[in-house]
C-alpha positions as CSV (number, residue, x, y, z in Angstrom):
1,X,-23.8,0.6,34.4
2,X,-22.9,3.5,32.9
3,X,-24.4,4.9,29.6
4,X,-22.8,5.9,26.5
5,X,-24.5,8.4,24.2
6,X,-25.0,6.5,21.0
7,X,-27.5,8.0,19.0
8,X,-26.5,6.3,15.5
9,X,-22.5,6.2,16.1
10,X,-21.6,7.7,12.4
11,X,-18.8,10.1,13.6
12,X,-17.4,11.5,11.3
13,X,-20.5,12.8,9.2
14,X,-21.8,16.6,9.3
15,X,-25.9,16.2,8.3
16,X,-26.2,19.7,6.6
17,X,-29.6,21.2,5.9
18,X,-30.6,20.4,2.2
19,X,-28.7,16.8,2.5
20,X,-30.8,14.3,0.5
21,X,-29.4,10.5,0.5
22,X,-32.0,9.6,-2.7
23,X,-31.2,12.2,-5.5
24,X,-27.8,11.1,-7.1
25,X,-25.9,9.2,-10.2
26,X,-24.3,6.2,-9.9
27,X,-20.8,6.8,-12.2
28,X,-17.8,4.9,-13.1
29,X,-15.3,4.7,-10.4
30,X,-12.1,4.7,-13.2
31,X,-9.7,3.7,-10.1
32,X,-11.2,1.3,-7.9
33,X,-12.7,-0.5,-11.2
34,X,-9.5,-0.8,-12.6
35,X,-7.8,-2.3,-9.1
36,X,-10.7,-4.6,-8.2
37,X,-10.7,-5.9,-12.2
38,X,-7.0,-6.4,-12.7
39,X,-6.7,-8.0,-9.3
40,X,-9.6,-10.4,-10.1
41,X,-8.0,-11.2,-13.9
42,X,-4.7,-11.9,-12.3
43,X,-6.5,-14.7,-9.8
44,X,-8.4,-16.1,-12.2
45,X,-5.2,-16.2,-14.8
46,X,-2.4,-17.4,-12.6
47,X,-3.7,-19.0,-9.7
48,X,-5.1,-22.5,-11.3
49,X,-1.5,-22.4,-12.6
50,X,-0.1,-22.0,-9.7
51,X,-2.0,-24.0,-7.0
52,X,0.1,-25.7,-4.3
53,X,-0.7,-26.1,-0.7
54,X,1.7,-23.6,0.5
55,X,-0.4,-20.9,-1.7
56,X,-3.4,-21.9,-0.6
57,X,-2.0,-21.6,3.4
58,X,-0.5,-18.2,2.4
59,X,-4.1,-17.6,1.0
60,X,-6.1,-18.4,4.2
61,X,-3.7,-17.4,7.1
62,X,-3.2,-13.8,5.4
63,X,-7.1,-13.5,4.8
64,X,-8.1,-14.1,7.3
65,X,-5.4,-11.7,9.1
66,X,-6.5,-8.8,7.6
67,X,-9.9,-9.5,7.9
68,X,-9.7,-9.7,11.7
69,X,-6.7,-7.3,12.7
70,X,-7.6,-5.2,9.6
71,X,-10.7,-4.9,8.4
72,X,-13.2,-5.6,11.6
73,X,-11.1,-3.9,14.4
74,X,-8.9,-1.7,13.1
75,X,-10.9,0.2,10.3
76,X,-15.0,-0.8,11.6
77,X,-14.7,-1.6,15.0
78,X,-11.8,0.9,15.9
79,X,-11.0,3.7,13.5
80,X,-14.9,3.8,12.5
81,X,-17.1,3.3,15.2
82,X,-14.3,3.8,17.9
83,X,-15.9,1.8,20.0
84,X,-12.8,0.7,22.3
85,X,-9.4,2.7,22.8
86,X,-5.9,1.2,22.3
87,X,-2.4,2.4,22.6
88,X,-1.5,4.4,19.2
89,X,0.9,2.6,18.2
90,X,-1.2,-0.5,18.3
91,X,-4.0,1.6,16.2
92,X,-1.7,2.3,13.5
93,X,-0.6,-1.2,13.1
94,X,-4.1,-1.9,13.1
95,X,-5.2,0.3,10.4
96,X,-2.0,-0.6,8.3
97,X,-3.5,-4.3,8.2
98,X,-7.0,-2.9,7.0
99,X,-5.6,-0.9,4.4
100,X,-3.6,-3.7,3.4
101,X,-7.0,-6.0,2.6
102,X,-6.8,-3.7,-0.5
103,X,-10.1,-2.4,-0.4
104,X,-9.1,1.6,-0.6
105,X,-7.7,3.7,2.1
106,X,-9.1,4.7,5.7
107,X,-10.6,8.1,4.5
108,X,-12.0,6.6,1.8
109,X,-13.9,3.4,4.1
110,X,-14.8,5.7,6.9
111,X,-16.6,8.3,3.9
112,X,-18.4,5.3,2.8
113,X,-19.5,3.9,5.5
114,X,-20.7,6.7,7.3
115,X,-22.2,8.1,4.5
116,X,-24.0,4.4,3.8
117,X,-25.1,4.3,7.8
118,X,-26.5,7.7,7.4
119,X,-28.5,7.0,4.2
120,X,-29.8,3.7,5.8
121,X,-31.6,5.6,9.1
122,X,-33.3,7.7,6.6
123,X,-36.7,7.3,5.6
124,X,-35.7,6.5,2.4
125,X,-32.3,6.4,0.3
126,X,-30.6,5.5,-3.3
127,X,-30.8,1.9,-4.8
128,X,-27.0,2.0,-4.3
129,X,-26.7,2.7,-0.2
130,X,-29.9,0.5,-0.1
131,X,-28.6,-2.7,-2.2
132,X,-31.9,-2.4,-3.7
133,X,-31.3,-3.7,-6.9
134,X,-30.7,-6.8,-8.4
135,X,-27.4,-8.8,-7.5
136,X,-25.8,-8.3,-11.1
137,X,-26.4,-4.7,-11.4
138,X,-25.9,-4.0,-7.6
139,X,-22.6,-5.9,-7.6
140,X,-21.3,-3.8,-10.6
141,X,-22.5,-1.1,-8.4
142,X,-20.5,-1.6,-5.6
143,X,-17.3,-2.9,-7.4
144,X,-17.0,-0.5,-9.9
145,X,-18.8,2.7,-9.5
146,X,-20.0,5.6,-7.1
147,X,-22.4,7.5,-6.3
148,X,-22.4,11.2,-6.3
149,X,-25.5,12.7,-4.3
150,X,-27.0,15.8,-5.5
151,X,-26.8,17.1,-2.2
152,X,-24.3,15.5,-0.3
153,X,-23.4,15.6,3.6
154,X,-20.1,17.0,4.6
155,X,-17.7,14.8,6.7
156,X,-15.0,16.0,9.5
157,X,-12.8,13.2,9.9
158,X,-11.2,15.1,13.2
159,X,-8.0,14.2,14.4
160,X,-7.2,11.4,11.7
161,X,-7.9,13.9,9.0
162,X,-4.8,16.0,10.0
163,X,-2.8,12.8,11.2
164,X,0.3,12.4,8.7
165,X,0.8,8.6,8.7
166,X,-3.2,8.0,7.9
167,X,-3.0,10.5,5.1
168,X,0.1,8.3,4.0
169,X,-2.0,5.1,3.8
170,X,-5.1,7.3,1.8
171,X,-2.6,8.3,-0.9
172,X,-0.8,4.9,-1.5
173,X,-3.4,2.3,-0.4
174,X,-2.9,0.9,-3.5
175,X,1.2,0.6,-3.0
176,X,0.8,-0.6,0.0
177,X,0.1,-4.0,-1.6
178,X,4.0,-3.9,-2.7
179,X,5.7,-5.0,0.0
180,X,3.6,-7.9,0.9
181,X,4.1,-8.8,-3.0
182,X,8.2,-8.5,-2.6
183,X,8.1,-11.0,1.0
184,X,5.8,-13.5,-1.2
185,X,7.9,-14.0,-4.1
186,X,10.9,-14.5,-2.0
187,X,9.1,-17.0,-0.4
188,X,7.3,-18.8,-2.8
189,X,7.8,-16.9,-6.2
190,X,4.8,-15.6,-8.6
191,X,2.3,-18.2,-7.2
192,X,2.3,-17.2,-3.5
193,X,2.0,-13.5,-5.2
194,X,-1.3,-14.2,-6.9
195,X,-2.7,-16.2,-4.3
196,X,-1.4,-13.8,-1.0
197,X,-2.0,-10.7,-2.9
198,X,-4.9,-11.5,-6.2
199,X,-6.8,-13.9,-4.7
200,X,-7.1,-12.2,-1.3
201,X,-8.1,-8.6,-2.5
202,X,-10.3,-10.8,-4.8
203,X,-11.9,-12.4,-2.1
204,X,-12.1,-9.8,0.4
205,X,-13.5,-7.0,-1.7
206,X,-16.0,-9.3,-3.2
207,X,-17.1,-11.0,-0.2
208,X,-17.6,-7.7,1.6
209,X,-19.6,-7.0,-1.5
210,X,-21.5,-10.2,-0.9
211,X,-22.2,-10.3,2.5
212,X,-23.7,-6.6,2.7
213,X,-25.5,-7.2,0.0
214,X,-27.1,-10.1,1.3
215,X,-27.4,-8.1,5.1
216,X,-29.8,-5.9,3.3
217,X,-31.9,-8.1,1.6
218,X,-33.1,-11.1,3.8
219,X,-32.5,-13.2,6.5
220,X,-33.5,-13.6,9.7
221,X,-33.8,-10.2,12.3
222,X,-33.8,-9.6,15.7
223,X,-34.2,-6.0,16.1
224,X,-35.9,-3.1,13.8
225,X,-34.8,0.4,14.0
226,X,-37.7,3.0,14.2
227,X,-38.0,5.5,11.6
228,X,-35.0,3.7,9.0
229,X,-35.5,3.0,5.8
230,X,-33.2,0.2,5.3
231,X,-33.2,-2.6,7.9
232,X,-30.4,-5.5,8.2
233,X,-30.4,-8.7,8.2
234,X,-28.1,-11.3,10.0
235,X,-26.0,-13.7,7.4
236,X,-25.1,-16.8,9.9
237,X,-23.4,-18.7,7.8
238,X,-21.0,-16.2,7.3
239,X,-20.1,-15.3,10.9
240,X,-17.0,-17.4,11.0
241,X,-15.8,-15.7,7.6
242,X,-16.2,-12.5,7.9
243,X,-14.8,-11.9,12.3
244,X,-18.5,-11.6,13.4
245,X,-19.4,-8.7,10.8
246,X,-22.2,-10.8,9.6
247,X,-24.9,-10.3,12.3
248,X,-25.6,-6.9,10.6
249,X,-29.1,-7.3,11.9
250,X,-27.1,-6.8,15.8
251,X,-24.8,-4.3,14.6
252,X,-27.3,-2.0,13.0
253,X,-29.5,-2.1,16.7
254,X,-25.9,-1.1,18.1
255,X,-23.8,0.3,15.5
256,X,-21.0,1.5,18.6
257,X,-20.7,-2.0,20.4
258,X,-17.3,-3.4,20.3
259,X,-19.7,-6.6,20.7
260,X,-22.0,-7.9,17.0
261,X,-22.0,-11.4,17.9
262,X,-24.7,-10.8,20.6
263,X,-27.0,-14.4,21.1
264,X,-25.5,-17.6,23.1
265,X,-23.8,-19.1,20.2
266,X,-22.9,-16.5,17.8
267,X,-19.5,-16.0,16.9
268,X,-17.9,-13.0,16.6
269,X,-13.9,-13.6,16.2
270,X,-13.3,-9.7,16.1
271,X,-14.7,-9.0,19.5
272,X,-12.7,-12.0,20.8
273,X,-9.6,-10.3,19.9
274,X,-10.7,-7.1,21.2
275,X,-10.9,-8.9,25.1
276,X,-7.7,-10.7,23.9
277,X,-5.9,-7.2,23.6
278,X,-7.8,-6.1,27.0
279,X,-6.5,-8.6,29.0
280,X,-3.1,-7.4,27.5
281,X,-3.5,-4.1,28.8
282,X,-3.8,-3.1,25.0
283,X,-7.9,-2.1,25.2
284,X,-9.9,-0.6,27.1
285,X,-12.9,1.5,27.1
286,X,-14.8,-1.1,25.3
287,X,-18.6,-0.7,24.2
288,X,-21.3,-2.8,24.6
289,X,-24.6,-2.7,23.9
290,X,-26.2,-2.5,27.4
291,X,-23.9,0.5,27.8
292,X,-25.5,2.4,24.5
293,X,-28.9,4.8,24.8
294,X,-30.2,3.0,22.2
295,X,-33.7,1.8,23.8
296,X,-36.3,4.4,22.2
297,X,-34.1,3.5,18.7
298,X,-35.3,-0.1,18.7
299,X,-38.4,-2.6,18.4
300,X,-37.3,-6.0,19.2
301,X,-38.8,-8.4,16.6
302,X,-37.6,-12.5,15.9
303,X,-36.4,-14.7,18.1
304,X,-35.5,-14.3,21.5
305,X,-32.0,-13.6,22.5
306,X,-30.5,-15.5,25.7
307,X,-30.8,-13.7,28.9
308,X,-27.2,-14.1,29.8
309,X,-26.3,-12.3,26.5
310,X,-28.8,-9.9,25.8
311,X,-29.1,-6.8,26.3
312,X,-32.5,-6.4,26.3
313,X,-32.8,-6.4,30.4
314,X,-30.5,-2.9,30.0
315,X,-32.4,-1.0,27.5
316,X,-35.7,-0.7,29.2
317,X,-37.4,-2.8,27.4
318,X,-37.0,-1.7,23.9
């Protein structure tokens, strides 16, 4: 089997000497606070007015689209962790979906993340990369502020940086919620509008909020990673919701697998579609976890994973 370097798989940040993930303020975030408030008045206004069953199918099936296409393997699995390769066309289509989930756009996530991942394999970090505090506070936090670090890494976002259509998306993330808005209310008029465009950035943002909030807190844990700070935690009953993201607990042990759902029974919708597109012809070059020198990284803790699935046997015993 061959091995893949993986030593935390957060590309696109530039540790400098001096960078210190505790000292920082958390501030207002003026335009995210605004976007993620006036979509979440506009659901809570409109929608009960406007319920039908086609609203709430236009709800679910474009949810759920750009969680999966968008979201979980275009901007994580893909465009983050680049942990499978695809034609380019196909990543840009990709991409287009996650920054259509209306969360901000893919400079923007890949910043944050990295810069979250980073702070987490520290020995310690800020309440805010940590979800240390308390649910209120932390979700105000999250949805409506930032943190700016005293001394801050530096990122290199490498090819997409200098690539034309992503630095398109990262100037009109927020436009890009236009056209869906114009196909909805030719289709169904203001109600399919609140409840494909509202209610989904609504949902997503604040059950991404949610679910990594929870991923840091408690729940059950199959692996520790040695020397971090901040260990995950697997959120089962959000597998199915959120393409497979929610065994964070697998996904921080192997942050470059194309594969999170890793135990017999797991489900992880994201990687599904991954070996959907490979047996297109569409992926290849995908990562899994026995292929990642990740074995000194890790002490396996919990429960014991199935043998067929695991990927203990590869990692010399770690």
């Amino acid at each position: 089997m061959t091995k893949i370097h993986d030593a935390n798989a957060v590309n696109s940040l530039v540790a400098l000497p001096g960078a210190n993930a505790v000292k920082g303020r958390v501030r207002w975030d003026l335009a995210h606070s605004l976007w993620n408030g006036g979509m979440m008045i506009g659901a809570l206004i409109v929608c009960p007015l406007t319920a039908s069953p086609g609203a709430a199918i236009v709800f679910l099936v474009s949810t759920g689209a750009g969680l999966l296409l968008g979201h979980s393997v275009g901007f994580h699995r893909r465009l983050i962790h680049r942990s499978f390769e695809c034609p380019r066309w196909l990543e840009y289509v990709l991409i287009w979906f996650g920054t259509a989930v209306g969360m901000s756009g893919p400079f923007w996530m890949v910043r944050t993340h990295d810069l979250r991942d980073w702070a987490q394999r520290q020995s310690d970090c800020h309440d805010y990369l940590a979800h240390r505090r308390p649910m209120l506070i932390d979700a105000w936090w999250q949805l409506h502020c930032r943190l700016e670090l005293a001394s801050p890494p530096a990122f290199d976002l490498g090819r997409i940086g200098h690539n034309r259509f992503y630095r398109l998306l990262e100037r009109t993330w927020m436009a890009q919620q236009l056209p869906i808005a114009g196909l909805l209310f030719l289709l169904g008029g203001w109600g399919w509008v609140a409840w494909g465009v509202c209610l989904r950035v609504t949902a997503s943002v604040a059950g991404h909020w949610f679910v990594g909030h929870l991923a840091h807190r408690r729940g059950p844990q199959s692996w520790l990673v040695d020397g971090a700070g901040v260990q995950a935690h697997d959120v089962p009953w959000a597998a199915v919701l959120t393409m497979g993201e929610a065994w964070h607990n697998n996904h921080h042990a192997f942050p470059g697998s194309a594969k999170i759902g890793l135990d017999r029974g797991q489900s992880d919708w994201g990687y599904a579609f991954i070996r959907l597109l490979e047996r297109l012809g569409l992926a290849w070059n995908i990562a899994l976890p026995e292929q990642l020198a990740r074995g000194s990284m890790l002490t396996r803790v919990g429960r014991e994973v199935h043998p067929v699935a695991s990927p203990h046997a590869h990692l010399g015993g770690a």
